[in-house]
N, C-alpha and C positions, 0 to 999 in steps of 0.2 A: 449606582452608576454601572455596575458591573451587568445587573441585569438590565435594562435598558440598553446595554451596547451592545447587549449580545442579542434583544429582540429586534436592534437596528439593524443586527449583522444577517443576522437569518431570515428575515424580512429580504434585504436587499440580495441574498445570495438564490434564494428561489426563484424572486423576479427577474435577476439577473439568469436563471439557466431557462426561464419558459420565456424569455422576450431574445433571447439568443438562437434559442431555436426555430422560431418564429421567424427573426429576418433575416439569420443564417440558410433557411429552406432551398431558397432557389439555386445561391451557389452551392453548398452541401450536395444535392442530391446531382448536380449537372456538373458538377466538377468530377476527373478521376479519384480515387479512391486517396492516392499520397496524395495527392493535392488540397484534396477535403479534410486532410488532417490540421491543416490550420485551424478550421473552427473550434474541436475540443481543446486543442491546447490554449487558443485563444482562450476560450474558457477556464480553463484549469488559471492560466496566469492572472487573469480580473475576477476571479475568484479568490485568491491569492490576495490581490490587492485592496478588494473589500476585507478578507479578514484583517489584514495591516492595518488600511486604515479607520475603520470602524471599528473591530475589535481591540485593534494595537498587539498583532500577534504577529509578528516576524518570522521568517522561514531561514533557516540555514542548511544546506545540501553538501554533503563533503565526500568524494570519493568519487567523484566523477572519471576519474582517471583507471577507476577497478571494471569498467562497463567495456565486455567487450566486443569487437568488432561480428557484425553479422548476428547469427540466431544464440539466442541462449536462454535459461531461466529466470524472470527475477523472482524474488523469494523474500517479500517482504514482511517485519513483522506487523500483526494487524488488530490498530485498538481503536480503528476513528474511521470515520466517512471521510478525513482527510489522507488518510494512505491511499485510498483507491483514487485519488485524483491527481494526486500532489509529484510522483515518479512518471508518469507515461510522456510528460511534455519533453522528458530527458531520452526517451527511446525512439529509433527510426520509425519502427513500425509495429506498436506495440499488441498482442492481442490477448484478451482475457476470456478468463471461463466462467463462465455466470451462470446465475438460476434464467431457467430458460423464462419464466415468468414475467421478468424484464422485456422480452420483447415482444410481451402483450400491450405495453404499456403504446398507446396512443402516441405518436411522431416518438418520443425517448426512444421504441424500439425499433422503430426506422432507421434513426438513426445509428444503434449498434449493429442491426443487422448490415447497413452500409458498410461498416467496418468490421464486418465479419469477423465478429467476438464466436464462441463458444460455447452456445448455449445446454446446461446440465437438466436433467429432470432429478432432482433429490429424491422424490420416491420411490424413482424405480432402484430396484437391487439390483448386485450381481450385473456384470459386465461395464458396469458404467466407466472403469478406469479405461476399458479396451477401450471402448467408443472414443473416451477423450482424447485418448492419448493416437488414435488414427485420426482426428479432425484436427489434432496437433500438428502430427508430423505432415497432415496435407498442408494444414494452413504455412508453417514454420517456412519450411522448404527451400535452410538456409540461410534467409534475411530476415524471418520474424522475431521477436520477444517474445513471449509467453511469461505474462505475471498473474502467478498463482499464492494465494494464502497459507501458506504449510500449517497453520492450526484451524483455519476453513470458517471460524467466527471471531466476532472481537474480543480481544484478552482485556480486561482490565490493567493498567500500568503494576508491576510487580508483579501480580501473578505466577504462579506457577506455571511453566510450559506445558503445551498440550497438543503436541504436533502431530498431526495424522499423516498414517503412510502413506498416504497417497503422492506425497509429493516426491518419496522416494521410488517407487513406482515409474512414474512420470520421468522424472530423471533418470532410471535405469534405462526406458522402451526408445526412451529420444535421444539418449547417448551425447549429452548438451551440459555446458557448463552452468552450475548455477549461481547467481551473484545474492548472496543474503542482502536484507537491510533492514538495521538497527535504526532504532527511534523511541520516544516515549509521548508521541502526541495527542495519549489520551488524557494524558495531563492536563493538555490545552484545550479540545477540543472532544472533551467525553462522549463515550456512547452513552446512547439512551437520555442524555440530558443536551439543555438548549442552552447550559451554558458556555462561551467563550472566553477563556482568559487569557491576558495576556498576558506578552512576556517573547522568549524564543525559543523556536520548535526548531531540535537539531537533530538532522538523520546524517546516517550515514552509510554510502553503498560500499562494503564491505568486498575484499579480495574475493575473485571466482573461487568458488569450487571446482575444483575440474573434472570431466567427465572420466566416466572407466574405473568408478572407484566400487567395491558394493556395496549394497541398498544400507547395510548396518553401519558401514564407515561412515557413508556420505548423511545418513541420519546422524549417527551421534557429533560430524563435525558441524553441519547445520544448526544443531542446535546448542554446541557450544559457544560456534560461533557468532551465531545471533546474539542469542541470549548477555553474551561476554559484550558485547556490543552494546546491548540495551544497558547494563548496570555502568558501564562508562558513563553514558548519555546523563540516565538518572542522576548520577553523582553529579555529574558537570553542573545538570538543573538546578539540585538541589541548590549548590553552589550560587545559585544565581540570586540576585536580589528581588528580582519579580519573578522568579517561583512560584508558581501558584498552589495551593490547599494542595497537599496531598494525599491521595485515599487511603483505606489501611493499607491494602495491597501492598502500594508503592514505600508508604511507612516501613514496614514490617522487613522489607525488599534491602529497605536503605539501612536499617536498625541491624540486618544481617551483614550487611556486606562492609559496614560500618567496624561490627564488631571481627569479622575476619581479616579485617584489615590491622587492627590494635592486636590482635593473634600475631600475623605474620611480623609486628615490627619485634613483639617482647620476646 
């Protein structure tokens, strides 16, 4: 069952983003820019709902109240092709930094370039933080988002941390508050595999960082704070009755934090 819900799900989730794109075309490109932002989110949300109802994988969002007014960071953590879609429907206007190779991609990169994402070349060396971080503060210019991956690939659940400076970087040049966020939905929805399980996927957008801090504080609270964030989550999952397989990662993750816990009570 498991596998057949999840070839139902990923079956209907591809058709559903090339037949969106398709008769989204006319209004998308002939609408202004905010206005056009209906179609992704639209997107994002019946995407959403095929996971629920084909997969049976629930979504929970908490901290909506830590997101703050105007330009800022988000800083989420990143283990699934569900992070990069699942936060932007909650921001005004949100813009990302991508491999510029994305918007080679036939109408997909039409449509990011509409929304004038941020496109990276990985290759090149040297400089590339400058570059970004000046197509940032043009793009930002007070009203934008900016969500960036502070570990730049997907972590497997449990994992050890693996955050690249660059995000503190970024946050120093743009002098902008960053909002972390915690989650474990590669549990549900794994990298590199097609399977979907179900169950409920909980994030959480974690208090601002505030800006003004330096690069070494604001790294080491980022990733406490994340992280402290993610072993919440796990535990909570764990807890859960449709919990799904855990990998060793996440085992190993739970088995620690498990036993630091029987530490602090004896």
């Amino acid at each position: 069952m498991l596998i057949l819900r999840s070839v139902i799900f990923n079956t209907a989730f591809y058709l559903n983003l090339i037949l969106q794109m398709i008769l989204w075309t006319p209004f998308y490109f002939l609408a202004p820019r905010h206005l056009a932002w209906i179609v992704p989110r639209f997107w994002s949300w019946s995407s959403q709902w095929l996971h629920k109802v084909l997969a049976g994988t629930q979504v929970e969002i908490e901290g909506l109240e830590h997101l703050p007014e105007g330009a800022f960071i988000l800083a989420p953590k990143h283990q699934s092709f569900w992070d990069t879609i699942a936060f932007f429907p909650y921001l005004k206007d949100p813009v990302y930094i991508l491999k510029r190779e994305l918007m080679w991609i036939p109408v997909f990169g039409w449509y990011v370039k509409k929304m004038r994402m941020i496109p990276v070349n990985r290759a090149k060396k040297g400089g590339v933080l400058r570059t970004v971080a000046a197509a940032a503060r043009e793009e930002i210019a007070d009203t934008r988002q900016l969500i960036i991956y502070p570990e730049g690939t997907r972590r497997a659940p449990g994992a050890a941390p693996a955050y690249k400076w660059g995000v503190a970087e970024l946050y120093s040049q743009l002098n902008l508050p960053v909002v972390p966020v915690a989650h474990v939905a590669g549990l549900f929805w794994p990298r590199r595999k097609f399977l979907r399980f179900p169950g409920t996927i909980k994030a959480r957008f974690l208090p601002a960082i505030e800006a003004g801090l330096s690069k070494e504080e604001f790294m080491a609270r980022l990733i406490q704070e994340t992280e402290a964030g993610c072993d919440e989550i796990l535990m909570e999952t764990a807890a859960m009755k449709d919990c799904p397989p855990l990998p060793p990662t996440a085992q190993a993750r739970l088995s620690q934090l498990r036993e630091e816990a029987a530490a602090g009570v004896s």
